[in-house]
C-alpha positions, 0 to 999 in steps of 0.5 A: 328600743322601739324602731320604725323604719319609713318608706321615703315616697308616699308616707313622706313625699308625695310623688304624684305631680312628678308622675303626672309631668312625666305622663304629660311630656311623654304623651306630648313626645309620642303623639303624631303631630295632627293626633288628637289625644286625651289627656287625664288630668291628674286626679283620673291619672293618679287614680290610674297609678293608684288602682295599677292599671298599666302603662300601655293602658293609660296609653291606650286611654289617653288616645294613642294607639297600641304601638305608641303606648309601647314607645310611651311606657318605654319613655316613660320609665326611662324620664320618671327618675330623671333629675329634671322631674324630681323637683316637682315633688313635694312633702306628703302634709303633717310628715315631718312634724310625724318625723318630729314626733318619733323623734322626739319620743326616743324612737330609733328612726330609719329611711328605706327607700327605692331611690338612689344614693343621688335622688335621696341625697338630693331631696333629703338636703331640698327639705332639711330631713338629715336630722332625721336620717344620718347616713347610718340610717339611710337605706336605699340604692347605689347609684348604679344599682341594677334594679330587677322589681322592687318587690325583690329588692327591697326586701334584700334592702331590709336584710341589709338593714336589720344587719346592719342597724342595733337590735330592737325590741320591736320594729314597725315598717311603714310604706305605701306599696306591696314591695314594703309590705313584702319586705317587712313580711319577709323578715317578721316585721310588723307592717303598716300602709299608707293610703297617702302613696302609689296604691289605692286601699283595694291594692293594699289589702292584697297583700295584707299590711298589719294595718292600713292607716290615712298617712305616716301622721296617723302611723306614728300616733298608733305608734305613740299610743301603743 
């Protein structure tokens, strides 16, 4: 049995206008009341994401100064995951019918995401995904998981996963950041990023992915045609 297991958040959904809301209202929130500030727009603030300049910089570069761009990146981890942002999200194009695809080819077929139980759950049901993902297939994070960084749970996340799910004869993971990179390393898994996500292929290529493809469409015809 062949097996692919997908990221959630960039081969999937696209996380980027929810992200640029979010840097939008903290920079609003933050900024004095007479301050003149410089906002990006969403192009030059997700290349900012992509290219993982931090937080205080964006900041910094948005016209705040260094103690604002503290109070900033503090909002703004605190809003990013908040259940009024979510909905700006939307599907990454060509995803589903890639879904479709893998499915349609006998592929077993499992999520392993970042979010929580409740922010799954929430976009799974928004875009009619649970044909796709059953429960048995979902991995991601209780609701009241203490995160440390990605990089570290995610790939406790896969060891769960590959006790849990049937044996395979071969398995690929597909992901957008160094975190699923890692996690399938870690375990001997084949690995393909997507440039569709929060990375940029300069930050891909640190942490050498077996390959790096367009988005999860161009992952699955590889995948097919292999």
């Amino acid at each position: 049995m062949l097996r692919l297991i997908t990221d959630f958040d960039g081969p999937i959904m696209d996380v980027s206008e929810r992200y640029y809301r979010v840097y939008q209202f903290c920079l609003e929130q933050i900024r004095y009341p007479e301050q003149s500030v410089q906002q990006l727009n969403k192009a030059e603030f997700w290349q900012f994401k992509r290219s993982r300049v931090p937080e205080k910089q964006i900041a910094l570069n948005s016209g705040l100064d260094a103690t604002q761009a503290q109070e900033f990146a503090k909002l703004r981890r605190k809003t990013v995951h908040t259940d009024t942002y979510f909905q700006h999200d939307s599907l990454i194009p060509g995803a589903v019918e890639a879904l479709l695809k893998i499915q349609q080819a006998g592929i077993d077929l499992a999520v392993m995401t970042m979010r929580r139980v409740k922010e799954l759950d929430y976009a799974v049901k928004k875009y009619e995904l649970g044909s796709f993902f059953p429960d048995n297939r979902c991995y991601c994070l209780k609701n009241d998981y203490v995160k440390t960084s990605d990089i570290e749970d995610k790939p406790l996340l896969m060891e769960r996963a590959l006790a849990e799910l049937p044996p395979a004869a071969d398995t690929w993971m597909v992901g957008d950041t160094e975190a699923d990179i890692a996690a399938a390393k870690k375990h001997g898994i084949k690995v393909m990023a997507v440039e569709s996500g929060i990375r940029d292929r300069t930050q891909l290529e640190m942490y050498h992915p077996d390959l790096i493809v367009q988005d999860l469409s161009t992952a699955v015809k590889l995948i097919l045609e292999s």
